[in-house]
Phi, psi and omega in degrees: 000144189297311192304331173280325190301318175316298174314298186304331171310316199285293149007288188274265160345282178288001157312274185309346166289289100047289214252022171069058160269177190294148171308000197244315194269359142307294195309310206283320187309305207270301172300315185304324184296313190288294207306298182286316178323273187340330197258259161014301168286350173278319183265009185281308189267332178324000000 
């Protein structure tokens, strides 16, 4: 289900945030997650 993959997305971001990771897998962390929203809102309004 999309709502968990966020959540667990989220998680995990803010973890690598938290713990000062590295910039490319924030960075990487961060489109997917925008990525799952979008799609999430998509199947929402459908």
């Amino acid at each position: 289900m999309l709502k968990n993959r966020i959540i667990k997305l989220q998680q995990e971001l803010n973890q690598q945030i938290t713990n000062q990771g590295d910039y490319d897998t924030i960075y990487r962390l961060s489109l997917e997650l925008d990525q799952l929203i979008v799609e999430f809102y998509r199947v929402k309004s459908a």
